[in-house]
C-alpha positions as CSV (number, residue, x, y, z in Angstrom):
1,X,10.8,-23.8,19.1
2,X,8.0,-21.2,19.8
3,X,7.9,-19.6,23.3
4,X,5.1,-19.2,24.6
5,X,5.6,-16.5,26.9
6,X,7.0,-14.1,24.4
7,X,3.5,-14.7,22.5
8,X,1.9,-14.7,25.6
9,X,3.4,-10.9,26.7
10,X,2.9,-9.2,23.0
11,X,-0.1,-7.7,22.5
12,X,-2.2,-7.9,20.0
13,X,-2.3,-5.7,16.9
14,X,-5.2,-4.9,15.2
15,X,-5.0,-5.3,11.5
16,X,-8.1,-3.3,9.9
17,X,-7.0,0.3,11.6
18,X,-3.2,-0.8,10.6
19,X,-4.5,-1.3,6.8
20,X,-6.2,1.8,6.8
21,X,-3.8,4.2,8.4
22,X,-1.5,2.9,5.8
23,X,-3.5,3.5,3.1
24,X,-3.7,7.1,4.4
25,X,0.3,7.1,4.5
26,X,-0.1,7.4,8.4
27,X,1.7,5.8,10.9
28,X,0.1,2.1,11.7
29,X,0.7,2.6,15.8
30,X,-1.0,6.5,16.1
31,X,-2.5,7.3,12.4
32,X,-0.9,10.7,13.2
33,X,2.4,10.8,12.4
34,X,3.4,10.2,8.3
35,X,4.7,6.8,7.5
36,X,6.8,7.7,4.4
37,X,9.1,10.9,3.6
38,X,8.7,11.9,-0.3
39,X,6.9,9.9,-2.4
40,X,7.8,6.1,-1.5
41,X,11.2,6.7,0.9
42,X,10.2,5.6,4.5
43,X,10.5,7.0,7.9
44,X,12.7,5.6,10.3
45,X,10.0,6.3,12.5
46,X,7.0,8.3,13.3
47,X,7.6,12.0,14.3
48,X,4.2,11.5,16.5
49,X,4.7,8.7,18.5
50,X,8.0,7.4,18.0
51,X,7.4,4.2,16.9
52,X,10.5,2.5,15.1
53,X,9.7,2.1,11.4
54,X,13.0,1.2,10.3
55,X,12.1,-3.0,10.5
56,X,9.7,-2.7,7.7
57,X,10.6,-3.9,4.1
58,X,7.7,-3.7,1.8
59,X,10.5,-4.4,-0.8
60,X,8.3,-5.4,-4.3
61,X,5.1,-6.5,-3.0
62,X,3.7,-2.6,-3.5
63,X,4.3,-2.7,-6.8
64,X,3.0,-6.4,-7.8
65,X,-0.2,-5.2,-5.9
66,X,-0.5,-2.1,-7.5
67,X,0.3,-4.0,-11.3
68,X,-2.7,-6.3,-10.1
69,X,-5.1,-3.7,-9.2
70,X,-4.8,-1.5,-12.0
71,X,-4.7,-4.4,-14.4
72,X,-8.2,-5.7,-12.7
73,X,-9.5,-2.2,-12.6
74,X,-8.6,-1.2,-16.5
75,X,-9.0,-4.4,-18.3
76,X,-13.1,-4.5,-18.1
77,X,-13.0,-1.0,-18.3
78,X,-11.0,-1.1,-21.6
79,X,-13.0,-3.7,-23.2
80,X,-16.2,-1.8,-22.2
81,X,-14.7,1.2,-23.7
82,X,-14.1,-0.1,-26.8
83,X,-17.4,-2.2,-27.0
84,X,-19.5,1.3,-26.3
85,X,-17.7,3.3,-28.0
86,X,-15.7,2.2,-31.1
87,X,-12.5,4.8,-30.6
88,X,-9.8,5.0,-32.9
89,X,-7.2,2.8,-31.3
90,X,-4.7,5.5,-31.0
91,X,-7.1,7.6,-28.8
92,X,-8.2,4.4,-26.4
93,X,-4.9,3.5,-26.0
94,X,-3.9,7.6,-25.5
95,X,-6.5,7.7,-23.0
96,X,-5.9,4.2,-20.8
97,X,-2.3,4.4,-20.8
98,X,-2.8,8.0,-19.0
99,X,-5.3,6.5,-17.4
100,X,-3.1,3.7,-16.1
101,X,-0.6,5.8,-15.5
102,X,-2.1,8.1,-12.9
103,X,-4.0,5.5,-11.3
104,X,-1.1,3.2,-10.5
105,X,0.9,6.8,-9.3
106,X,-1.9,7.5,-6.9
107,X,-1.9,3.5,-5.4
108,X,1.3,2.9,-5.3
109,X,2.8,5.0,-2.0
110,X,-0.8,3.9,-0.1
111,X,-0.2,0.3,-1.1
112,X,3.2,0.7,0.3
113,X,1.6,2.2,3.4
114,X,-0.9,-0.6,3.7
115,X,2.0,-3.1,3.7
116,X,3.9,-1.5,6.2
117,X,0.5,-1.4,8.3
118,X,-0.1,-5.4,7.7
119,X,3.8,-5.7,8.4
120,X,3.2,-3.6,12.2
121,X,0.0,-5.7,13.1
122,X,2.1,-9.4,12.3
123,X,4.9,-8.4,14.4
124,X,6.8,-9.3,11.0
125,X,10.5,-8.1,10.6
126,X,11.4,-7.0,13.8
127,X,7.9,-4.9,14.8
């Protein structure tokens, strides 16, 4: 059964700023402090504020989000490519795998950082 004085005693989170100090690889609490050490490996918690990181598990949901993006992002732009343009197939696949490539290496540690932010601002795992 819910209590409702725990709910009533937690304050609440904003999730917009959370989002977007994640996608900066901030801390969700302060914006300050980074959220992850190396490219995807996660604090145990911010070097700022102090704020115990250790309860998130983004787990796979980065990378589905980041396949989903891409694939939304580079499929029109493929077909448009190859409408306008009439490549050789060897180049536009040459040029949108790379293109892939980098794009989902540049999303996928924000991604991560964004669902550690939505994680913070729904109390979820232990926040």
């Amino acid at each position: 059964m819910f209590d409702d004085t725990i709910a009533s005693t937690q304050t609440e989170r904003s999730l917009k700023p959370a989002l977007l100090r994640g996608f900066r690889r901030r801390c969700p609490n302060c914006g300050s402090g980074p959220i992850l050490k190396g490219y995807l490996k996660l604090n145990s918690q911010c070097s700022v504020c102090g704020e115990d990181l250790s309860y998130a598990r983004a787990d796979d949901a980065p990378a589905y989000v980041t396949i989903l993006v891409v694939g939304h992002l580079m499929a029109p732009l493929l077909h448009w490519g190859f409408v306008r343009f009439r490549p050789d197939p060897i180049v536009l696949a040459a040029v949108f795998c790379v293109g892939c490539v980098a794009l989902s290496l540049y999303l996928l540690p924000r991604i991560k950082g964004m669902v550690v932010g939505f994680q913070w601002a729904r109390r979820m795992h232990g926040f």
